[in-house]
Short mmCIF file of the C-alpha atoms (twelve columns), coordinates in Angstrom:
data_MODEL
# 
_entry.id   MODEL 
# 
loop_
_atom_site.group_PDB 
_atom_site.id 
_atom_site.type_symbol 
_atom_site.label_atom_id 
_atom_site.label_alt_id 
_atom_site.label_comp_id 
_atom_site.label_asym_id 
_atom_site.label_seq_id 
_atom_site.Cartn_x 
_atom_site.Cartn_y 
_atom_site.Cartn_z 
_atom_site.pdbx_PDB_model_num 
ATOM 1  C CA . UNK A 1  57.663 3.021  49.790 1 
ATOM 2  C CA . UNK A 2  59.512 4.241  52.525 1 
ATOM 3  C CA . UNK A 3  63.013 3.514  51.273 1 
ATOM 4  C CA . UNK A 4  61.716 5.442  48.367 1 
ATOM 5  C CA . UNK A 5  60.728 8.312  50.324 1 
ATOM 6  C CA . UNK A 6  63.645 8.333  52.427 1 
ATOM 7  C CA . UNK A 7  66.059 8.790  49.404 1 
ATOM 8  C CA . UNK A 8  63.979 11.451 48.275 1 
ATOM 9  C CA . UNK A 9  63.731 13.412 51.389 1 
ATOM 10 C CA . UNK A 10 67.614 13.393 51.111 1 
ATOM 11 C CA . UNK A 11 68.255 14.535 47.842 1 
ATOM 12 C CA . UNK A 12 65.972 17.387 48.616 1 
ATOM 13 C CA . UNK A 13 62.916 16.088 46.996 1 
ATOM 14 C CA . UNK A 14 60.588 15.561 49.808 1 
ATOM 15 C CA . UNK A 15 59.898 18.490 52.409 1 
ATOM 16 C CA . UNK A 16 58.961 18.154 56.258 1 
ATOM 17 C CA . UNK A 17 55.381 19.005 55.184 1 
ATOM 18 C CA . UNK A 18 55.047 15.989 52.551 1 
ATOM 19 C CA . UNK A 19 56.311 13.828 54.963 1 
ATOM 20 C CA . UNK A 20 53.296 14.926 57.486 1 
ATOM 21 C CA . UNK A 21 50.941 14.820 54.447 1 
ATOM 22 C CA . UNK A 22 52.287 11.013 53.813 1 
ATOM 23 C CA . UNK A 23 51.353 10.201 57.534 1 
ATOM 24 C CA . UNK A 24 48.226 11.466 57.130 1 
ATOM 25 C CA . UNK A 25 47.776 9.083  54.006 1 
ATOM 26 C CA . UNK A 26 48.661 6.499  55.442 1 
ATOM 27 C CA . UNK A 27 51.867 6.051  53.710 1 
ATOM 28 C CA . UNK A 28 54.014 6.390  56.554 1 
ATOM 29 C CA . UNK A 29 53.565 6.317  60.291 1 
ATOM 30 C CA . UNK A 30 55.034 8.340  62.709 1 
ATOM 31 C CA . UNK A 31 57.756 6.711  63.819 1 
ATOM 32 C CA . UNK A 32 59.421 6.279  60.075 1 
ATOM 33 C CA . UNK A 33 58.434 9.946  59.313 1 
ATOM 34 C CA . UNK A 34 60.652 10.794 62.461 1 
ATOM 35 C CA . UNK A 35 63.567 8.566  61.212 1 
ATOM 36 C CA . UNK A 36 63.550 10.413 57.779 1 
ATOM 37 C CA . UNK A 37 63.692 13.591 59.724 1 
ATOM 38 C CA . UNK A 38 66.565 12.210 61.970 1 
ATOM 39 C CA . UNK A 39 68.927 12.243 58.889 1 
ATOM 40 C CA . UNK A 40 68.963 15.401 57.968 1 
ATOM 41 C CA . UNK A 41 70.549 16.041 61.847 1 
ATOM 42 C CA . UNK A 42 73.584 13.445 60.497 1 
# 
């Protein structure tokens, strides 16, 4: 799921909010939330 969400959160797809929501889910932690974020900074 989180290669999945990654590639979203590139193309645009995913927003900084979703990603907290998908923490809070339990579909990501933290620390992969913060490495999706990290790419947009590349």
């Amino acid at each position: 799921m989180y290669e999945k969400i990654k590639n979203r959160y590139e193309k645009g797809y995913v927003t900084n909010s979703q990603l907290m929501r998908y923490i809070s889910l339990g579909v990501l932690t933290e620390k992969q939330a913060e490495k999706i974020k990290a790419l947009e900074n590349e």
